[in-house]
N, CA, C and O atoms as CSV, one atom per row, in Angstrom:
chain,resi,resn,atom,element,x,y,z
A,1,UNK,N,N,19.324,-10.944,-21.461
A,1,UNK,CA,C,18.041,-11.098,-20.802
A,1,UNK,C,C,17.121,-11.939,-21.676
A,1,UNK,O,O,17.118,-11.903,-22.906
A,2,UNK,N,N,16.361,-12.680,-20.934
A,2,UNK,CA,C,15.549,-13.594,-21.680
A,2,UNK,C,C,14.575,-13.001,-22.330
A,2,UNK,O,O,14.291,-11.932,-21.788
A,3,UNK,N,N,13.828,-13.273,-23.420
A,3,UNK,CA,C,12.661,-11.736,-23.523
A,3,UNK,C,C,11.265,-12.960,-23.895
A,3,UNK,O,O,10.379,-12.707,-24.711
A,4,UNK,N,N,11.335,-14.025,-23.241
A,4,UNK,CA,C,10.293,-14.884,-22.874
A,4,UNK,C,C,9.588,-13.952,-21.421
A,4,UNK,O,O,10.046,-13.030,-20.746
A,5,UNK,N,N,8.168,-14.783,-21.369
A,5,UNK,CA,C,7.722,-14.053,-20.410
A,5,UNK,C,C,7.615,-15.519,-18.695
A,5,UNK,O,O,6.880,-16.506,-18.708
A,6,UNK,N,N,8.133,-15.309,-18.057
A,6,UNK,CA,C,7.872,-16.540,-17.110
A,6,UNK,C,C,7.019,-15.915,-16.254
A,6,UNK,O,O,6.858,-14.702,-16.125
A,7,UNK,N,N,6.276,-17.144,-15.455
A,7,UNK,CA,C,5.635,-16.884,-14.198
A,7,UNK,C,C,5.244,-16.056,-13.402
A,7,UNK,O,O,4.265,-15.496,-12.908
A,8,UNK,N,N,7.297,-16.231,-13.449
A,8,UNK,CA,C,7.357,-15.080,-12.294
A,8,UNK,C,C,7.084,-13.435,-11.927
A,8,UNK,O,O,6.833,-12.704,-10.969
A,9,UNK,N,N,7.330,-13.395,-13.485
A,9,UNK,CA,C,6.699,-11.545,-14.100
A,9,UNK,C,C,5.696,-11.284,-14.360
A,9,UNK,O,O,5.444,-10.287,-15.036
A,10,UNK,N,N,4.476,-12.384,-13.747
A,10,UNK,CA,C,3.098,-11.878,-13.818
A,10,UNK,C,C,2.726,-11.848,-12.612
A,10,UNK,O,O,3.197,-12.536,-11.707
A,11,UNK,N,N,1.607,-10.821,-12.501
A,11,UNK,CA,C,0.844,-10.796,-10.549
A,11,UNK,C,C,-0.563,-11.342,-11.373
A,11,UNK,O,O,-1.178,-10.907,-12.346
A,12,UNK,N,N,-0.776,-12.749,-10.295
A,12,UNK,CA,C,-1.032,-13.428,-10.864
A,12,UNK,C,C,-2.867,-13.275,-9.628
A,12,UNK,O,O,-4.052,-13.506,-9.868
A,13,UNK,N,N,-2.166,-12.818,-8.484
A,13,UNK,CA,C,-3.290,-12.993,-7.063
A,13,UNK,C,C,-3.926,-12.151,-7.182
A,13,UNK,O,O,-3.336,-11.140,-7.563
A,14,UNK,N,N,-5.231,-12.037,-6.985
A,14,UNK,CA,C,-6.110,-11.159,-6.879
A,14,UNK,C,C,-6.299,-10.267,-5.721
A,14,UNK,O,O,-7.048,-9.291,-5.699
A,15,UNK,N,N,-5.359,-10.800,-4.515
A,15,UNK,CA,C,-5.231,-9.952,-3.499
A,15,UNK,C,C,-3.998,-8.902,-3.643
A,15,UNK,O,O,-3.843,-7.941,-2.891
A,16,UNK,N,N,-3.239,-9.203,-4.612
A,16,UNK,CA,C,-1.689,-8.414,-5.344
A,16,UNK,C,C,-2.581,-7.435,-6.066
A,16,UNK,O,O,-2.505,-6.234,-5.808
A,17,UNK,N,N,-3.616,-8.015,-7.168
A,17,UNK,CA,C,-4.057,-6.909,-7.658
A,17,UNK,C,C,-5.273,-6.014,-7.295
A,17,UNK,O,O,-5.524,-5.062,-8.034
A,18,UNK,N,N,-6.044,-6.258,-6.205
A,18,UNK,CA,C,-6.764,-5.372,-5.758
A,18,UNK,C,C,-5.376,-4.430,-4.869
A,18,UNK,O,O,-5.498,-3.217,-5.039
A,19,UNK,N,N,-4.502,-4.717,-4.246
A,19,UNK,CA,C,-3.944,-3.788,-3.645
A,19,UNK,C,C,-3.182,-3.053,-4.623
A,19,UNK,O,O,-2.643,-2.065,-4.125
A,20,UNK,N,N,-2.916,-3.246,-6.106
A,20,UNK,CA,C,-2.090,-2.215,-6.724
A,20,UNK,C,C,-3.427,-1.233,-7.065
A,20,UNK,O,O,-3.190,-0.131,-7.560
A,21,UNK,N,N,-4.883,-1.638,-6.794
A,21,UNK,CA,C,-5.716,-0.515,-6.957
A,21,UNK,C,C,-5.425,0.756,-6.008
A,21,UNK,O,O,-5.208,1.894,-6.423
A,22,UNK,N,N,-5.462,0.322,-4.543
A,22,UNK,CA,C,-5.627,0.733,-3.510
A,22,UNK,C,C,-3.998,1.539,-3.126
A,22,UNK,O,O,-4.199,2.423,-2.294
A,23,UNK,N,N,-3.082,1.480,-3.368
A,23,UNK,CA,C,-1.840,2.028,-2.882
A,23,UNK,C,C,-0.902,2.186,-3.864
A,23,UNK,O,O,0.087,2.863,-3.586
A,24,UNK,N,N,-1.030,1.565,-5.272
A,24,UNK,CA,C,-0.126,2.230,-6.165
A,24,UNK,C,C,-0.498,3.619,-6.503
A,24,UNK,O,O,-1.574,4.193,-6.335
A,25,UNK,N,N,0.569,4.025,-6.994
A,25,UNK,CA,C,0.304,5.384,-7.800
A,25,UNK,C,C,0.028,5.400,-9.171
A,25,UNK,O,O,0.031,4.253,-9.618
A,26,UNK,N,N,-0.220,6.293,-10.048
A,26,UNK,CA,C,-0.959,6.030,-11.289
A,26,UNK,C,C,-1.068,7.156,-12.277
A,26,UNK,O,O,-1.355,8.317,-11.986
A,27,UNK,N,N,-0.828,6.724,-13.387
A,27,UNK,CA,C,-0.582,7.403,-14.216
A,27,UNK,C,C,-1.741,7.689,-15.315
A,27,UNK,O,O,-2.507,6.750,-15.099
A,28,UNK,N,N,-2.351,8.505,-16.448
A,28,UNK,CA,C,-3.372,8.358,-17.196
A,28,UNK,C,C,-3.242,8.021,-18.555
A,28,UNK,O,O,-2.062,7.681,-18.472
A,29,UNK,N,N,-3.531,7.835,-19.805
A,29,UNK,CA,C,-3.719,8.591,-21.080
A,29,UNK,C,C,-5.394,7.955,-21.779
A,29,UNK,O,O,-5.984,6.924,-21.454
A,30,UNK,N,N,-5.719,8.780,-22.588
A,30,UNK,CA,C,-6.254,8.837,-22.885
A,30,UNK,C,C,-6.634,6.947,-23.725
A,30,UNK,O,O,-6.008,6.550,-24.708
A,31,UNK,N,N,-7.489,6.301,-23.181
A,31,UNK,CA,C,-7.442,4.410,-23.464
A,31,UNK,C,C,-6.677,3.628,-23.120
A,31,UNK,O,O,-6.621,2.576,-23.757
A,32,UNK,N,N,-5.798,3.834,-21.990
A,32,UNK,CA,C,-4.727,3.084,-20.874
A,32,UNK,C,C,-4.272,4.184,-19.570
A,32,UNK,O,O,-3.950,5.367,-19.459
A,33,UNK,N,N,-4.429,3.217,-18.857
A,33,UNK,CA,C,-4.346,3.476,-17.560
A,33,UNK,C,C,-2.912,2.523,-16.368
A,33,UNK,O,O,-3.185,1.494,-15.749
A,34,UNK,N,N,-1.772,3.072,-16.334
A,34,UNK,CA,C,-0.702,2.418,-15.654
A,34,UNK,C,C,-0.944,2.581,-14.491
A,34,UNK,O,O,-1.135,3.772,-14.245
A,35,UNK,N,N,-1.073,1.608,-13.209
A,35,UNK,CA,C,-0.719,1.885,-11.420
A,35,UNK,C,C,0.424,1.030,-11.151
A,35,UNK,O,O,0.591,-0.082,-11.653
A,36,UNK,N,N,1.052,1.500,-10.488
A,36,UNK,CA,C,2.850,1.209,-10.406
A,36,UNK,C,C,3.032,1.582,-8.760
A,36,UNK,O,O,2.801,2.580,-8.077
A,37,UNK,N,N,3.693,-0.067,-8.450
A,37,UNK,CA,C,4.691,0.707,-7.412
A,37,UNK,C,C,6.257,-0.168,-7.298
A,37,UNK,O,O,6.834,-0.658,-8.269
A,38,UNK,N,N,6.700,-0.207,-6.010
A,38,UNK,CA,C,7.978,-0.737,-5.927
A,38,UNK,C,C,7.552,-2.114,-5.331
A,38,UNK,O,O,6.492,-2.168,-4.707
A,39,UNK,N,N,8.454,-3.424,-5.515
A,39,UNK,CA,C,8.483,-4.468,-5.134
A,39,UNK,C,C,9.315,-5.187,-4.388
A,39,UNK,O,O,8.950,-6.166,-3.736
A,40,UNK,N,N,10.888,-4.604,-4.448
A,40,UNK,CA,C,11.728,-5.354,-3.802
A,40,UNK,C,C,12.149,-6.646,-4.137
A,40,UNK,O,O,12.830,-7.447,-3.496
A,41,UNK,N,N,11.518,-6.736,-5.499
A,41,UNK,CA,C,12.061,-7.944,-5.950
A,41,UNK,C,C,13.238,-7.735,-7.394
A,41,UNK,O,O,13.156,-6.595,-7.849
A,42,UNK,N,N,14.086,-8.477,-8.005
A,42,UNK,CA,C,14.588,-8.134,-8.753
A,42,UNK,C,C,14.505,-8.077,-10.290
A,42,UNK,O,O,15.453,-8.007,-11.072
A,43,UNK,N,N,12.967,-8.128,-10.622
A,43,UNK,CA,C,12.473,-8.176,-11.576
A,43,UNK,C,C,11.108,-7.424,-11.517
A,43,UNK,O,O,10.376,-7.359,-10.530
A,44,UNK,N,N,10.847,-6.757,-12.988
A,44,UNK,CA,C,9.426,-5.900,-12.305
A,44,UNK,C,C,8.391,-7.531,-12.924
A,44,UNK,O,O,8.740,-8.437,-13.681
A,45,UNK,N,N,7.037,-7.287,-12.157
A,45,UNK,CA,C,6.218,-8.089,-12.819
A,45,UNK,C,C,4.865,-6.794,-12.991
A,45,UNK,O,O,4.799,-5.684,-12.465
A,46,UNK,N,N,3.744,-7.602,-14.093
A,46,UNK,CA,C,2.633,-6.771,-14.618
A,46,UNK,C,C,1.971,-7.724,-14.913
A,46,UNK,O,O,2.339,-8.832,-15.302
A,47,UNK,N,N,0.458,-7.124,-14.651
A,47,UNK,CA,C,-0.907,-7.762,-15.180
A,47,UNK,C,C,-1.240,-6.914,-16.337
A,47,UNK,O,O,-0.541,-5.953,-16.660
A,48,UNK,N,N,-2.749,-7.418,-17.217
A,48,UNK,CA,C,-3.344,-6.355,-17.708
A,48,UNK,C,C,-4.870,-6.282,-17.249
A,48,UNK,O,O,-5.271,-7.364,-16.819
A,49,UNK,N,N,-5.617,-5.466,-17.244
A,49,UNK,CA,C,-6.838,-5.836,-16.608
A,49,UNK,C,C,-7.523,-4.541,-17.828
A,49,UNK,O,O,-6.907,-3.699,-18.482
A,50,UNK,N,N,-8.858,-4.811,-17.767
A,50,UNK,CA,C,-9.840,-4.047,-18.630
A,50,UNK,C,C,-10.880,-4.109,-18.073
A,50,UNK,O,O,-11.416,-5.074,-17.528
A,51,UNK,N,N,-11.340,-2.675,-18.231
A,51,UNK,CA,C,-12.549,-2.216,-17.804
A,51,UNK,C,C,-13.925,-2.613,-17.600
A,51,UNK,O,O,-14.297,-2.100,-18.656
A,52,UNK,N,N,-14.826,-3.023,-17.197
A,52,UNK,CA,C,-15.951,-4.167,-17.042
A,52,UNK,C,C,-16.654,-3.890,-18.757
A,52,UNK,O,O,-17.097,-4.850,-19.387
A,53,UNK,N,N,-16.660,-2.768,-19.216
A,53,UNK,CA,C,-17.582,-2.939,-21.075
A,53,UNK,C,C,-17.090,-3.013,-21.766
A,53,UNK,O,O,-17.550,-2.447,-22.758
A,54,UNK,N,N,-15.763,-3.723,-21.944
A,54,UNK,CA,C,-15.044,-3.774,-22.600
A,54,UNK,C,C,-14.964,-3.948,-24.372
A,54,UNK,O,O,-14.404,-3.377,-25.308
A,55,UNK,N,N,-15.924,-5.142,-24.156
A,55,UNK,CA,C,-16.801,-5.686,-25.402
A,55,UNK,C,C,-16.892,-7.347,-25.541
A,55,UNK,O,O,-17.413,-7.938,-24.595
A,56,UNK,N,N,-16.550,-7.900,-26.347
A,56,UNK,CA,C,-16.881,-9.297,-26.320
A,56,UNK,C,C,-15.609,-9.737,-25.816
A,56,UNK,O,O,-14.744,-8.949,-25.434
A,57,UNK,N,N,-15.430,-11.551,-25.806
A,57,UNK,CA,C,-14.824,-12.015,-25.274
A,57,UNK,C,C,-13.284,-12.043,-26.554
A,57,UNK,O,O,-12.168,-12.337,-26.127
A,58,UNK,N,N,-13.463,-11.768,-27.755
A,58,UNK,CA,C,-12.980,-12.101,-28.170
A,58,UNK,C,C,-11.452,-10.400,-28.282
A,58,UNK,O,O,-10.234,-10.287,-28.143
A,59,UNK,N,N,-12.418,-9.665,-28.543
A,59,UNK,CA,C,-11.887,-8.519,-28.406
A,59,UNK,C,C,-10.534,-7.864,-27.084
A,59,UNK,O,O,-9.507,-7.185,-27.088
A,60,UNK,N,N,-11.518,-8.712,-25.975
A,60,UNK,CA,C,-10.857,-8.545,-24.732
A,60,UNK,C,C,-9.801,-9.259,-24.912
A,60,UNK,O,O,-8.760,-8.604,-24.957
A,61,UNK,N,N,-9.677,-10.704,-25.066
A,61,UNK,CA,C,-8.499,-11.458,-25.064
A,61,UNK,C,C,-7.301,-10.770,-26.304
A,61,UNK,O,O,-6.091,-10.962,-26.178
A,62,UNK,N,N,-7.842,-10.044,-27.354
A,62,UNK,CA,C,-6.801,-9.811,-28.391
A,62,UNK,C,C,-6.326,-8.749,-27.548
A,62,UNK,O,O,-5.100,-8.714,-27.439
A,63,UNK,N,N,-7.038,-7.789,-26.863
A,63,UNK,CA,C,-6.472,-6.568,-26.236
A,63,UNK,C,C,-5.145,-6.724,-25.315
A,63,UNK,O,O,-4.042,-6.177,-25.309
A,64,UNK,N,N,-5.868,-7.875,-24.429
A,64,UNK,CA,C,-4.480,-8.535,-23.360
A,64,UNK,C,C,-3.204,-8.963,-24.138
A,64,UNK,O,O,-2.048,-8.593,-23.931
A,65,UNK,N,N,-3.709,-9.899,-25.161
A,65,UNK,CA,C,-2.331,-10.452,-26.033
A,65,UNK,C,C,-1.220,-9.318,-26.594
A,65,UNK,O,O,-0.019,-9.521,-26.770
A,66,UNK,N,N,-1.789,-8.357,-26.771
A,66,UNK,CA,C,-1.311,-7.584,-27.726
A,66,UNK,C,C,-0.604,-6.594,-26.920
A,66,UNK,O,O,0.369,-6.024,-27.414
A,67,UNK,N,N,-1.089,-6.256,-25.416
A,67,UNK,CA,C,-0.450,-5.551,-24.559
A,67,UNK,C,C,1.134,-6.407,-23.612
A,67,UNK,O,O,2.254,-6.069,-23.227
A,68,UNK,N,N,0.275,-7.617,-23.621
A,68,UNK,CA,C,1.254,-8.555,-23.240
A,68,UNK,C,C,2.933,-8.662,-23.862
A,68,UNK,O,O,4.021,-8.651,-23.288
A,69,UNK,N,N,2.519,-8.771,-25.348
A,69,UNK,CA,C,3.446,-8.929,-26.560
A,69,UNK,C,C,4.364,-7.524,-26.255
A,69,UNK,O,O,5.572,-7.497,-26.020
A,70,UNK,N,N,3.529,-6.489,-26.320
A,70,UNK,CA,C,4.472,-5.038,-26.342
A,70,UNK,C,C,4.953,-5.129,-24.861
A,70,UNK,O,O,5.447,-4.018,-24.664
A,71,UNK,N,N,5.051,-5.713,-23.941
A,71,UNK,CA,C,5.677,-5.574,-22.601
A,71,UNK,C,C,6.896,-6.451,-22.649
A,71,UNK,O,O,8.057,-6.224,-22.308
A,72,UNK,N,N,6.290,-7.569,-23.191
A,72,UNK,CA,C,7.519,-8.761,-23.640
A,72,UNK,C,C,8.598,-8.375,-24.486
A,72,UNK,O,O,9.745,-8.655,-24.140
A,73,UNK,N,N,8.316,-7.598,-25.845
A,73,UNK,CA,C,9.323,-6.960,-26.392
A,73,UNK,C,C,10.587,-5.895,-26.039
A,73,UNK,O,O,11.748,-5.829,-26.444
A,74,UNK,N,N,9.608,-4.906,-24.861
A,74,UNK,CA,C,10.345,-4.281,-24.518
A,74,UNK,C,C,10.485,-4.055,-23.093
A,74,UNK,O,O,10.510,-3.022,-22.425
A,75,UNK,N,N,10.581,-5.461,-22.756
A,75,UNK,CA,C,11.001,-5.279,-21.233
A,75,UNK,C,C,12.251,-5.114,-20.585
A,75,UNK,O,O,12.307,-4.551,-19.492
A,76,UNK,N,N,13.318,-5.580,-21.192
A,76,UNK,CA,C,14.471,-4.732,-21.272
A,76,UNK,C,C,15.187,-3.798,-21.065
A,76,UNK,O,O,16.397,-3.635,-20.909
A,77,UNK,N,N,13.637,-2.717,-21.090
A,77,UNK,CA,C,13.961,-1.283,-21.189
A,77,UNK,C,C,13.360,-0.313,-20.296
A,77,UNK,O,O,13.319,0.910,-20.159
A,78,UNK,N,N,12.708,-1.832,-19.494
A,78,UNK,CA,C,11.743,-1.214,-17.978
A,78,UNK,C,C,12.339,-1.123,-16.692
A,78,UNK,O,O,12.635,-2.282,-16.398
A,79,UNK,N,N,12.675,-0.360,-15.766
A,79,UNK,CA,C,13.284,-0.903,-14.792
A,79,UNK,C,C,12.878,-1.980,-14.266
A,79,UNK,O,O,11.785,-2.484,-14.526
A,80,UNK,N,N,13.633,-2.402,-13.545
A,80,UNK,CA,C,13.410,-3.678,-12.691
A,80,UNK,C,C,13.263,-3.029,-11.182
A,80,UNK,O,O,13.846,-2.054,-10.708
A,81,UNK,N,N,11.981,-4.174,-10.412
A,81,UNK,CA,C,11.363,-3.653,-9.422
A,81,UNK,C,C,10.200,-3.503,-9.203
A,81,UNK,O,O,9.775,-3.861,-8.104
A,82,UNK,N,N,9.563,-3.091,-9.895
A,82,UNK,CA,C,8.411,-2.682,-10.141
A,82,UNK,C,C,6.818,-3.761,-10.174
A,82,UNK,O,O,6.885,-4.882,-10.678
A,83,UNK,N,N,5.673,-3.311,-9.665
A,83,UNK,CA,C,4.794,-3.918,-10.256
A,83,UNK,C,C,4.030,-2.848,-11.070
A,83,UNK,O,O,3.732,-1.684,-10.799
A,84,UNK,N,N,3.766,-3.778,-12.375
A,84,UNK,CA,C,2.612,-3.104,-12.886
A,84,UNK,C,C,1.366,-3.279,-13.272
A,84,UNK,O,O,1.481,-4.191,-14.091
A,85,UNK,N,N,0.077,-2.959,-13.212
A,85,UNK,CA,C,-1.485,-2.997,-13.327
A,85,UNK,C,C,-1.394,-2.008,-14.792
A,85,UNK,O,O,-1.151,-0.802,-14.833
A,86,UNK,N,N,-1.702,-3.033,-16.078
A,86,UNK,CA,C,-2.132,-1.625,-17.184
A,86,UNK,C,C,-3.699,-1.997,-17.106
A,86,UNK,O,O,-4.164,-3.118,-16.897
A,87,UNK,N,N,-4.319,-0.942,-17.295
A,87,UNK,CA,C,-5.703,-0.917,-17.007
A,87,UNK,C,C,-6.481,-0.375,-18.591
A,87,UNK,O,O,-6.537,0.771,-19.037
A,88,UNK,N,N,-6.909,-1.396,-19.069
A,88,UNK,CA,C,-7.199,-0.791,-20.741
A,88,UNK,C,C,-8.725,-0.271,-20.640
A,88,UNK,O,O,-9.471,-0.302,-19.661
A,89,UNK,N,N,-8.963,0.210,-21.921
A,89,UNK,CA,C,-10.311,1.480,-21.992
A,89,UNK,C,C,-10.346,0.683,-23.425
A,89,UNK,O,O,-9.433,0.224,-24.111
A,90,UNK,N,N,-11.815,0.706,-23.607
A,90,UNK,CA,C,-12.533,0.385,-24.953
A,90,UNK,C,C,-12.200,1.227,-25.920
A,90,UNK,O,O,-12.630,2.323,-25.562
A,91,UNK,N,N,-11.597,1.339,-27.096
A,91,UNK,CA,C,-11.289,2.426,-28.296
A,91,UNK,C,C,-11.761,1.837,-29.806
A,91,UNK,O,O,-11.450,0.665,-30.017
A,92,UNK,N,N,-12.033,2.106,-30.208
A,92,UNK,CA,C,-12.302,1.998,-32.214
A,92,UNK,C,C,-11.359,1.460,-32.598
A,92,UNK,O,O,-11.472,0.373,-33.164
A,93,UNK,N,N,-10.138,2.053,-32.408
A,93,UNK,CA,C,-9.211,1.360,-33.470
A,93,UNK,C,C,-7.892,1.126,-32.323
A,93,UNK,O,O,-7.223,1.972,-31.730
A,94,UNK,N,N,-7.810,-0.859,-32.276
A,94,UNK,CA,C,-7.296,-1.432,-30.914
A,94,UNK,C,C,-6.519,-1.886,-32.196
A,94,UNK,O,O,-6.892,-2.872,-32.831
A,95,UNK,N,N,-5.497,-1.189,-32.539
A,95,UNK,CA,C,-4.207,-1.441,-33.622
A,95,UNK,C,C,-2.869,-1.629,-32.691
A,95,UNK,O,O,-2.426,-0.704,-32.010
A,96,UNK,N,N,-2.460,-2.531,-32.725
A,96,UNK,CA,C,-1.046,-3.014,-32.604
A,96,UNK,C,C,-0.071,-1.767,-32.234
A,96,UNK,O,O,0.510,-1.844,-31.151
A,97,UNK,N,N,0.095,-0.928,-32.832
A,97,UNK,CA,C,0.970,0.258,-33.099
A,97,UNK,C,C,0.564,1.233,-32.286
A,97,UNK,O,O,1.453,1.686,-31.564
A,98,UNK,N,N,-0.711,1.793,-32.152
A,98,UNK,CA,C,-1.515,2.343,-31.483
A,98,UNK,C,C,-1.469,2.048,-30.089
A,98,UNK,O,O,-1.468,3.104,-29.455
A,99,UNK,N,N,-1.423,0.878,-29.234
A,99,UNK,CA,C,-1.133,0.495,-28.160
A,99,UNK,C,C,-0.046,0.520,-27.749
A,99,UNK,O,O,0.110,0.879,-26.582
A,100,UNK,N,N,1.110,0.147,-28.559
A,100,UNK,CA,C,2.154,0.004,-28.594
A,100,UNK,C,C,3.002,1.590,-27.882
A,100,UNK,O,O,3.766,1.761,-26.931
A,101,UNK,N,N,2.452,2.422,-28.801
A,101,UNK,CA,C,2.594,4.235,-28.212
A,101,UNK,C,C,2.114,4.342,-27.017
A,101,UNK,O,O,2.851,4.639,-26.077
A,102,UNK,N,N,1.034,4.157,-26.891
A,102,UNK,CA,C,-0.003,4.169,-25.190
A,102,UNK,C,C,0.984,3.649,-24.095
A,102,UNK,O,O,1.471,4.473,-23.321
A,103,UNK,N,N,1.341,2.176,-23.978
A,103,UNK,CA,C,1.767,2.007,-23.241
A,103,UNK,C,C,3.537,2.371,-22.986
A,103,UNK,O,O,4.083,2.681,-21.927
A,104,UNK,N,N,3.906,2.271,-23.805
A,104,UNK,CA,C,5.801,3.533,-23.951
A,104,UNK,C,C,5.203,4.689,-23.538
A,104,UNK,O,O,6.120,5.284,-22.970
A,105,UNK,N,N,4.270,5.340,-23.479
A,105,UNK,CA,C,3.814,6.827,-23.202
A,105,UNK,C,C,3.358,6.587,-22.009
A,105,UNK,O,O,3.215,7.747,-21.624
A,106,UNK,N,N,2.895,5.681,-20.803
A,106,UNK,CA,C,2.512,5.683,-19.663
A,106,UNK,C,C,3.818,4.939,-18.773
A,106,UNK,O,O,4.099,5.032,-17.578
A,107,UNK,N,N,4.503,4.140,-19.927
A,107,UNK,CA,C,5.878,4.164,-19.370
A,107,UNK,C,C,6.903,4.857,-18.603
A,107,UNK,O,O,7.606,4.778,-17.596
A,108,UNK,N,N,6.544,5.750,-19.857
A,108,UNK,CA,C,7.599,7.621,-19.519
A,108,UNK,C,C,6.877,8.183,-18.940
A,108,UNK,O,O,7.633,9.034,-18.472
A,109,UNK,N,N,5.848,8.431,-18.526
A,109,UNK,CA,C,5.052,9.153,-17.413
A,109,UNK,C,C,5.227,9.030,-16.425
A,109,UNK,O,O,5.433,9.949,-15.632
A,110,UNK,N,N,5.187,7.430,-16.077
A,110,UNK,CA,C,6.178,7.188,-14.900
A,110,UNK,C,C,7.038,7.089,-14.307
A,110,UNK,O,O,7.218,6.957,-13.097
A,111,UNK,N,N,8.160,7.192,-15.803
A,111,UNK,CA,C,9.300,7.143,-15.199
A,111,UNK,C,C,9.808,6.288,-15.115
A,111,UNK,O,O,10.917,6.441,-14.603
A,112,UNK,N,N,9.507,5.102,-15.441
A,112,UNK,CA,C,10.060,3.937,-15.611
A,112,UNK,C,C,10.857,3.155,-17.274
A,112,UNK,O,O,11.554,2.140,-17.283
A,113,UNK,N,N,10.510,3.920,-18.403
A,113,UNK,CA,C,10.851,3.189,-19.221
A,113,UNK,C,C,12.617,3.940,-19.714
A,113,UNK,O,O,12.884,5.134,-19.578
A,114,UNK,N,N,13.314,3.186,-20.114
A,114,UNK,CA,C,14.556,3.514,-20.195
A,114,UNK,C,C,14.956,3.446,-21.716
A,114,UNK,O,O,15.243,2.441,-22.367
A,115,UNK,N,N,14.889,5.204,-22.262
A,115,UNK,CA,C,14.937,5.180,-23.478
A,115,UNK,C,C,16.348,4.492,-24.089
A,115,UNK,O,O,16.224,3.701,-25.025
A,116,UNK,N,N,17.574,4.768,-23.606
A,116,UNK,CA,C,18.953,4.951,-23.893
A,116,UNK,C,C,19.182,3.718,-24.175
A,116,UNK,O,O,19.858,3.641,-25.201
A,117,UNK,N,N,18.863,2.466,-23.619
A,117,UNK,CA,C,19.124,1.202,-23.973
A,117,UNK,C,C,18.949,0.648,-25.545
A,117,UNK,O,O,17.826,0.507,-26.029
A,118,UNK,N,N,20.168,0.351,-26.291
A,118,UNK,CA,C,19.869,-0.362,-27.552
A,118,UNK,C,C,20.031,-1.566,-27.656
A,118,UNK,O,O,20.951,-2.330,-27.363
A,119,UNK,N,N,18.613,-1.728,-28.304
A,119,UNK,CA,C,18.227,-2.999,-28.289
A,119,UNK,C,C,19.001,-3.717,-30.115
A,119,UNK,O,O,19.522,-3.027,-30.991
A,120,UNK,N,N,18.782,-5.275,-30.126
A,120,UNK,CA,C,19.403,-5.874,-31.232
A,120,UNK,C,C,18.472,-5.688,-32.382
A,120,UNK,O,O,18.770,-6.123,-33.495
């Protein structure tokens, strides 16, 4: 599997992502927020979106990159199918590692992340 991110694995429309507000299902934790549903396509795709106070511009964009990066790494290990909306929350300490747990933990909440797979 390629573990580049293309095009095609992002929801890119704003009419795709107001409806994963409205009819996905959804998961919580405490500074991320997953809404998930099925796609019918053979690849899952995901946005990230953040909360309107997020903080500055600069903050926001490291938040996306960094959520981006941990989806890219371990996408592999996501089913395929799926769309996903992660929905981030303002926190103190927006550490690499720290996110990294959040989103594997809203993964498995849903049910979607697939521990058993070893990766290289």
């Amino acid at each position: 599997m390629r573990r580049n991110l293309t095009k095609s694995e992002r929801i890119k429309k704003q009419k795709d992502i107001r409806g994963m507000f409205k009819h996905a299902h959804s998961v919580s934790i405490k500074g991320a927020k997953l809404f998930f549903k099925r796609n019918d396509l053979a690849q899952s795709r995901f946005t990230v979106t953040l909360v309107r106070k997020y903080g500055k511009a600069v903050h926001r964009n490291r938040a996306k990159r960094v959520v981006r990066e941990i989806y890219r790494l371990n996408k592999n290990q996501i089913k395929c199918g799926f769309d996903l909306v992660f929905m981030l929350f303002p926190s103190n300490n927006d550490i690499y590692s720290e996110r990294k747990s959040q989103i594997i933990e809203l993964l498995r909440k849903a049910e979607i992340f697939e521990d058993n797979i070893i990766t290289d």
